[in-house]
C-alpha positions in Angstrom: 7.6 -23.9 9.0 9.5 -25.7 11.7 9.0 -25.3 15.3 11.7 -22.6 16.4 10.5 -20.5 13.2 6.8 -21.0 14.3 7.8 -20.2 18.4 9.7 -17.5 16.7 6.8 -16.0 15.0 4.6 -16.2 17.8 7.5 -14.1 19.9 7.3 -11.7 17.3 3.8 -11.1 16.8 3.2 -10.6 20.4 6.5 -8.4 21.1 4.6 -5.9 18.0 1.6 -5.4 20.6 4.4 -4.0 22.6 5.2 -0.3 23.1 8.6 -0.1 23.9 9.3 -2.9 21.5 7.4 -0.9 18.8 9.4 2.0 19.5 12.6 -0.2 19.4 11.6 -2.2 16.3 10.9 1.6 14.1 14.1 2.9 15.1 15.9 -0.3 13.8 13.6 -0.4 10.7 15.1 3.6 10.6 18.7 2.7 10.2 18.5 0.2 8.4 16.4 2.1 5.9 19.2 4.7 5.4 22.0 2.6 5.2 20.3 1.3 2.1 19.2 4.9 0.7 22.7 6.4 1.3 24.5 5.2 -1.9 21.5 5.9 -4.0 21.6 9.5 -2.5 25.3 9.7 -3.0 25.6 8.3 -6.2 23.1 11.2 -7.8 23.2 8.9 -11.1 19.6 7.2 -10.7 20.7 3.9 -10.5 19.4 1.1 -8.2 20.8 -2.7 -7.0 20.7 -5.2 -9.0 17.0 -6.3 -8.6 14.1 -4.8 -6.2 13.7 -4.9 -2.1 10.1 -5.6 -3.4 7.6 -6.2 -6.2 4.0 -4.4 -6.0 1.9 -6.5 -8.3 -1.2 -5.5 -9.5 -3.1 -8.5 -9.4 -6.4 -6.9 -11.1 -7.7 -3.9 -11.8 -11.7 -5.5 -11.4 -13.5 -5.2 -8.3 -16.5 -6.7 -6.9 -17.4 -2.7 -5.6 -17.9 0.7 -6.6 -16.2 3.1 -4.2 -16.7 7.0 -4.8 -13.5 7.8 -4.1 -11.8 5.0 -6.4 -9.7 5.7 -9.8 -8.5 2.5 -11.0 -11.0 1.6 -13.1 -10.2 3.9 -15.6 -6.9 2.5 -15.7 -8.0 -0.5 -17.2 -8.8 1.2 -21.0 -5.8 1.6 -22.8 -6.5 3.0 -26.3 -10.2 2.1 -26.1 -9.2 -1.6 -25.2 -9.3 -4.0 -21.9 -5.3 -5.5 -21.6 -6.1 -9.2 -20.5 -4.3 -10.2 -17.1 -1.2 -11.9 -17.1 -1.7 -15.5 -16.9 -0.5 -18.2 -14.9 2.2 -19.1 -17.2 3.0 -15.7 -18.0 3.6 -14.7 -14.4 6.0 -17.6 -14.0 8.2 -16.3 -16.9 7.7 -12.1 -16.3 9.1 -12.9 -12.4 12.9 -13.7 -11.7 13.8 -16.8 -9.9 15.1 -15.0 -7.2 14.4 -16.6 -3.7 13.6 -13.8 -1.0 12.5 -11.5 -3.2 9.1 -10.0 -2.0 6.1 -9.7 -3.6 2.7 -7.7 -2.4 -0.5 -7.6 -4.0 -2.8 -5.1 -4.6 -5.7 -4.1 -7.0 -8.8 -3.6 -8.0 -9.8 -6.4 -5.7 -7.4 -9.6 -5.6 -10.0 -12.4 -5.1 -12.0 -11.3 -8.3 -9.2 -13.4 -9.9 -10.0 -17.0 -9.4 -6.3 -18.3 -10.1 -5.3 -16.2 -6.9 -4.2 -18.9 -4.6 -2.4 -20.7 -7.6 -0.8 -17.2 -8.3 -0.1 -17.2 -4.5 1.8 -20.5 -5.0 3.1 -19.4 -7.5 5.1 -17.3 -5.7 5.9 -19.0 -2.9 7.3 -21.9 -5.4 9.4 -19.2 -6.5 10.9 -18.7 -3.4 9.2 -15.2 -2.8 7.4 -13.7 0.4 4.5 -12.0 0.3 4.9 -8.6 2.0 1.4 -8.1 2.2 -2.2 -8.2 0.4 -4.9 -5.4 0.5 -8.5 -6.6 -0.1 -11.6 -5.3 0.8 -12.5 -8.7 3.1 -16.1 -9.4 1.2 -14.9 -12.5 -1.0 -12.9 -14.3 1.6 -15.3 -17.4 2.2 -14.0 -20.4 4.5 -11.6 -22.3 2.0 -10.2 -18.6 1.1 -9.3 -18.0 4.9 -8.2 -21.6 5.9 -5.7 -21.1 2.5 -4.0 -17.8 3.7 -3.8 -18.8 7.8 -2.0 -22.1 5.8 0.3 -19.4 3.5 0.7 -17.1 7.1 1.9 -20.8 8.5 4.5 -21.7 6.3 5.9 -18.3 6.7 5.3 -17.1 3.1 1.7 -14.3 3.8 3.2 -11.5 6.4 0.4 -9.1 6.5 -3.5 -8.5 5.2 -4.9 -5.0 4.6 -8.2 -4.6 4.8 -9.7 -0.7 3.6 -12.7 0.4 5.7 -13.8 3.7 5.7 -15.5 4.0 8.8 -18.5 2.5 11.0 -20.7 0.1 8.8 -22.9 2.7 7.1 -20.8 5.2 6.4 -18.6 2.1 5.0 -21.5 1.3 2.9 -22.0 4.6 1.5 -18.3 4.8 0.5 -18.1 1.4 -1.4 -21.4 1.7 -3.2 -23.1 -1.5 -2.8 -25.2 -1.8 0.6 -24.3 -4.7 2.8 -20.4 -4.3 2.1 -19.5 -4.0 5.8 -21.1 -6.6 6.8 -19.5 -9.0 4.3 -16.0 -7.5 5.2 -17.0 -8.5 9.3 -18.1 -12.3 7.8 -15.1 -12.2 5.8 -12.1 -10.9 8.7 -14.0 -13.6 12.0 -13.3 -16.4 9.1 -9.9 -15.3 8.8 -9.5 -15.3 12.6 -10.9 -18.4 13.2 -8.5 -19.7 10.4 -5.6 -18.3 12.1 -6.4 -19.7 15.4 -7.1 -23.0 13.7 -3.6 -22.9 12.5 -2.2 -21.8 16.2 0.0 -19.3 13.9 -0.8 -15.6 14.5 -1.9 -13.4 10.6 -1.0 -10.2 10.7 -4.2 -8.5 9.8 -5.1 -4.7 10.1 -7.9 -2.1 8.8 -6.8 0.9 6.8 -8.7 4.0 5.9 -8.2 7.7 4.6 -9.0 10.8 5.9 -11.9 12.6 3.5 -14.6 15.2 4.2 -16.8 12.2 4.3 -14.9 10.3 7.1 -13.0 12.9 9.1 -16.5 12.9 11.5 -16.3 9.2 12.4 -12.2 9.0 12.5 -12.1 8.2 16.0 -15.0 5.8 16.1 -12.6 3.4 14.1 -11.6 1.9 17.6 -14.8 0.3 17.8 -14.7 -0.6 14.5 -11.6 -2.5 14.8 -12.7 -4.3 17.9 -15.6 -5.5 16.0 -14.0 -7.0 13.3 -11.5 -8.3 15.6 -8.2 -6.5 14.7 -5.8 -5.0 17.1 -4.5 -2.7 14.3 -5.2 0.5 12.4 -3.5 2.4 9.4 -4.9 5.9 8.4 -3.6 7.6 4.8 -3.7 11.8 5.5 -5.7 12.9 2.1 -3.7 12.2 -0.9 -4.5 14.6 -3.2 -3.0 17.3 -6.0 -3.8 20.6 -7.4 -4.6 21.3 -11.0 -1.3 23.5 -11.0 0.8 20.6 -9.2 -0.4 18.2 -12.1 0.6 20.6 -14.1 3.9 21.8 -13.1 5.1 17.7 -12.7 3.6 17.0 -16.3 6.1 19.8 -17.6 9.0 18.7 -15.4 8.5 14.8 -16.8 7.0 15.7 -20.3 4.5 13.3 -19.8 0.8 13.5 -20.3 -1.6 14.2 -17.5 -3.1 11.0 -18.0 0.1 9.0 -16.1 -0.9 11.2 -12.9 -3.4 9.1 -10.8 -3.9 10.8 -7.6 -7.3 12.7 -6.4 -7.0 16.1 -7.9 -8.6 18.8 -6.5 -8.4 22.6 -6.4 -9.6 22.5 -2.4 -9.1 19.3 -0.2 -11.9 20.6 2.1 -10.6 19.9 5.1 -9.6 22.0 8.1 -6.3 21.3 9.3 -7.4 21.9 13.2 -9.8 19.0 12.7 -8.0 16.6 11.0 -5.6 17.3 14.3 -8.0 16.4 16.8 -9.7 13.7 15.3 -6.3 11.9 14.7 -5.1 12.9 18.0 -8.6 11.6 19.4 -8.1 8.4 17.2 -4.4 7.8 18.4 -5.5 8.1 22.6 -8.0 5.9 22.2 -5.9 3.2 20.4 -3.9 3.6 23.2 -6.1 3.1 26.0 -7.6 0.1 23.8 -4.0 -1.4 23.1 -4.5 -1.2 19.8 -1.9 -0.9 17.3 -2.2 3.2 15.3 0.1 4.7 12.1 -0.8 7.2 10.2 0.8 8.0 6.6 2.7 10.2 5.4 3.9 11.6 8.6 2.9 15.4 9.2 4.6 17.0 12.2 2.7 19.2 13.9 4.1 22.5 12.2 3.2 20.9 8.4 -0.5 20.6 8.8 -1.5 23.7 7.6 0.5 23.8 4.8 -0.3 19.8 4.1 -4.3 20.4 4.1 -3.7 24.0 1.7 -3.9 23.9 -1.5 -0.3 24.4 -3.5 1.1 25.2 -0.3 4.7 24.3 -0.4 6.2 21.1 1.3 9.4 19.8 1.1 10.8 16.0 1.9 12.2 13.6 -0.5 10.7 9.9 -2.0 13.1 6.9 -2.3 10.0 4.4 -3.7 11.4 4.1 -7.0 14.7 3.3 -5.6 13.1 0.0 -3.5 10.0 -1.1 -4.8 8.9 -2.0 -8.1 5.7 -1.6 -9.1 3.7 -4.0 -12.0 0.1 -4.2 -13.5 -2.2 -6.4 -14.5 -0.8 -7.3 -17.9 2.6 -7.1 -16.7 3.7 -3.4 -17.7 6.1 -1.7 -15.5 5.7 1.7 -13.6 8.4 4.6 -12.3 5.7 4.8 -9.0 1.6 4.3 -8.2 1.0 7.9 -9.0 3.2 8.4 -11.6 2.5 5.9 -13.9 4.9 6.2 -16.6 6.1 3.3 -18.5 9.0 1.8 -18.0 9.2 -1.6 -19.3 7.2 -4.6 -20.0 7.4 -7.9 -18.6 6.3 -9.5 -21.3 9.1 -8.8 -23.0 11.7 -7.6 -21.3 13.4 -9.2 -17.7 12.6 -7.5 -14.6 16.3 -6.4 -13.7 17.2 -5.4 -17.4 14.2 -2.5 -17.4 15.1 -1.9 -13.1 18.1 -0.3 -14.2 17.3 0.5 -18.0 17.5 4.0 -19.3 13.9 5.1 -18.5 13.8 4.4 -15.3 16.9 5.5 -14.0 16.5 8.8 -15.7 13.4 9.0 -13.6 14.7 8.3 -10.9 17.9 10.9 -11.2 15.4 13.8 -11.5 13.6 12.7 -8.9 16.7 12.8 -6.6 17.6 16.2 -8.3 14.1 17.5 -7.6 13.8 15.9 -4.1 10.2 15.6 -4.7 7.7 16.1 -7.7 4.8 18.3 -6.9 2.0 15.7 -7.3 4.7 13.6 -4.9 4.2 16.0 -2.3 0.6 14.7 -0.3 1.7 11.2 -1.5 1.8 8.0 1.6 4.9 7.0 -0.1 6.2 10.7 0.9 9.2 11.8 3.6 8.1 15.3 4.2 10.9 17.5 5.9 11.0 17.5 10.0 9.8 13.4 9.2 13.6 12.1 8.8 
C-alpha cells in the first residue's frame, strides 16, 4: 500500500466514527445497492452477472468451542462421513482468477486451520479482498495479529468480527469452555497493538444475538466493547423458524428438512417490549460512548410484534443469492447459509459455470416469485417490508 492509499485509509476509517458521514456513507451504500438489484428484479428469470460481488468461504467447520446455541457441527457428517477441507492446492484451482473479487471467511472457527495465513495469501495472490473474517478472538496469539494488521496494511483484510455474547461470564456460559472471554480480550489488545504497530487502522467490531439468555445484559455490551477495545458493535435480532415455516419452505423447495439450518423453535421466548428497550437502551448508550451500533435485520417499530411471534406473517424480499456466493469446507456450493441446498461443486465444476447453472438460477427465480421463503423470514440476510 502506497502512501495516498494508506492517508486514504486512515481518512476513511476516521470519517466511519462520524455521524453525519455514517448517515451519508448508508444512503450511498443504498443506491448503489439497488441499482445493482434492479435488473435481477426486472428480469424475473433467476439469473445473476457473470461471477459473484462476493464469496463466503467456509474455511472450517471445527472449532476450538462448544457454544449452546451453535449448529454447524452437525454439518460436518455427510452420510456418516467427515468431507476433508479443501487443501491448499485445491483452493487455488476451485477459485477464479478474477482480481477484485471478494472473499470472507467464516466457520467453525478459522484459525483451527493451520494453513490460514497461507490460505489468506492465497487469496490475496489471487488478486482478491477480504470482505471480512469472523472468529471468536481466543487463537489469535502475537504472530497471528502482527500477520492480519500486515494483510489490513496492504489493503487486502477490511474487517474482523468477533462474536461475544455478553459480559465475560455470561460469554463463558454461552461458549462452553470457562476462560473463553478472557482469551477473546488477550486475543483483540494483541490485535490492537498490532494495528497500531502498523500505524494502519483494522477494522474490528464485536457481534452478538439477542436470546433469552442475553437479552438481560444487551445493554451492558458498551462496557464490553470498551474493554476489549472496540469502538463497534453488531447485534443479529433472533434468527429463528417455526416447525410449520420449515415445513411449508421444504414443500415449496422439495427439499429435505435437513438443508434448513436455522434455530427452530415453536416459541422464540422473548417479549417484543423488551427486546425494544434493551436495544433502544443499547443504541443511547453507543451514542453517548461514540461507539459505532447496527442491528440486523432491520425491524421498524410496527414489525416487532409480529417478528418475536411465532408464524406471524412478515413480508420483505432477500437478494443474497443474487450477490454472494456461499462455499464449504470441501468446496460444495450453496443457494444461501440457511438454505443449504446444493448447487455445485468446486471440485468439479468452475465457480461461474454453477453461478448461473440450472440449479441455482431456478432457486433463485422462486425466490423472486415468492419474495421470501418462510424460514427466510427472521433471517439477518432479510429486507423486511417498511426496511426498503
Amino acid at each position: 500500500m502506497n502512501l495516498v492509499q494508506r492517508i486514504r485509509e486512515s481518512v476513511v476509517a476516521r470519517l466511519h466514527g462520524v455521524p453525519v458521514a455514517q448517515r451519508l456513507h448508508a444512503r450511498w451504500r443504498r443506491r448503489r445497492y439497488e441499482r445493482r438489484i434492479a435488473g435481477f428484479l426486472a428480469a424475473r428469470d433467476g439469473r445473476a452477472n457473470r461471477l459473484p460481488q462476493g464469496v463466503v468461504y467456509e474455511a472450517t467447520m471445527r472449532c476450538n468451542l462448544r457454544c449452546e446455541f451453535c449448529y454447524v457441527g452437525e454439518l460436518l457428517n455427510v452420510e456418516g462421513q467427515k468431507p476433508e477441507e479443501l487443501s491448499l492446492d485445491a483452493l487455488r484451482r476451485a477459485f477464479p482468477e478474477q482480481a477484485g473479487l471478494e472473499v470472507s471467511l467464516t466457520g467453525g472457527e478459522i484459525f483451527v486451520r493451520k494453513d490460514i495465513g497461507d490460505m489468506l495469501d492465497l487469496f490475496r495472490a489471487k488478486g482478491y479482498t477480504c470482505g471480512y473474517l469472523t472468529t471468536n478472538g481466543t487463537l489469535i496469539d502475537e504472530p497471528r495479529a502482527l500477520a492480519l494488521a500486515d494483510l489490513a496494511r496492504t489493503g487486502f483484510l477490511k474487517h474482523i468480527s468477533v462474536s461475544i455474547d455478553g459480559p465475560g461470564k455470561l460469554h463463558d456460559a454461552a461458549r462452553g469452555v470457562p476462560g473463553t472471554f478472557a482469551r477473546t480480550a488477550a486475543g483483540l489488545h494483541r490485535l490492537q497493538a498490532a494495528a497500531a504497530a502498523t500505524g494502519v487502522p483494522l477494522r474490528v467490531s464485536i457481534n452478538t444475538t439477542i436470546s433469552r439468555q442475553s437479552l438481560e445484559a444487551l445493554d451492558r455490551m458498551v462496557d464490553v466493547a470498551s474493554e476489549l477495545g472496540v469502538d463497534a458493535i453488531g447485534v443479529n435480532h433472533l434468527m429463528f423458524a417455526t416447525p410449520e415455516e420449515v415445513n411449508e419452505t421444504v414443500r415449496l423447495l422439495g427439499c429435505d428438512a435437513s438443508a434448513i439450518a436455522t434455530f427452530v423453535t415453536a416459541d422464540p421466548g422473548l417479549a417484543p417490549e423488551e427486546v425494544r428497550a434493551q436495544l433502544g437502551a443499547l443504541a443511547a448508550r453507543c451514542r453517548a460512548r461514540s461507539i459505532r451500533f447496527d442491528v440486523r435485520p432491520k425491524v421498524s417499530p410496527e414489525l416487532f410484534e409480529r417478528y418475536y411471534t411465532a408464524n406471524a406473517p412478515l413480508a420483505g424480499r432477500c437478494l443474497y443469492p443474487f450477490l454472494h456466493a456461499r462455499v464449504g469446507f470441501n468446496g460444495k456450493m450453496y443457494f444461501c447459509p440457511f438454505i443449504r441446498i446444493e448447487v455445485g461443486d468446486l471440485t468439479k465444476t468452475p465457480l461461474e459455470q454453477i453461478w448461473n447453472g440450472p440449479g441455482y438460477v431456478e432457486l433463485r427465480r422462486n425466490l423472486v416469485e415468492q419474495h421470501l421463503f418462510p424460514v427466510c423470514r427472521r433471517c439477518c440476510k432479510v429486507e423486511l417490508e417498511r426496511a426498503w
